[in-house]
C-alpha positions, 0 to 999 in steps of 0.5 A: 701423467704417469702414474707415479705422477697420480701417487704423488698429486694424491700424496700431496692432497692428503697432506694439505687436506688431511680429510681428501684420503675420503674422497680418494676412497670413497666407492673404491670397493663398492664396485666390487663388494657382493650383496648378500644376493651375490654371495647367495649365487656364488654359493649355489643357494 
């Protein structure tokens, strides 16, 4: 499945399932979001 193909199957959920835009965005940031430990390195102190 390409990935338009991907959009659209997401599309379709979220408009027969108002509440499924939470399971397509849960965690899609916390992979990448800093804890304060994080940012404590990155700013050197």
């Amino acid at each position: 499945m390409e990935f338009a193909g991907f959009v659209h199957a997401a599309a379709a959920a979220t408009l027969v399932a108002p509440s499924a835009w939470r399971w397509f965005s849960s965690n899609a940031t916390a992979n990448y979001a800093l804890e304060p430990e994080g940012w404590r390195r990155i700013r050197g102190r």
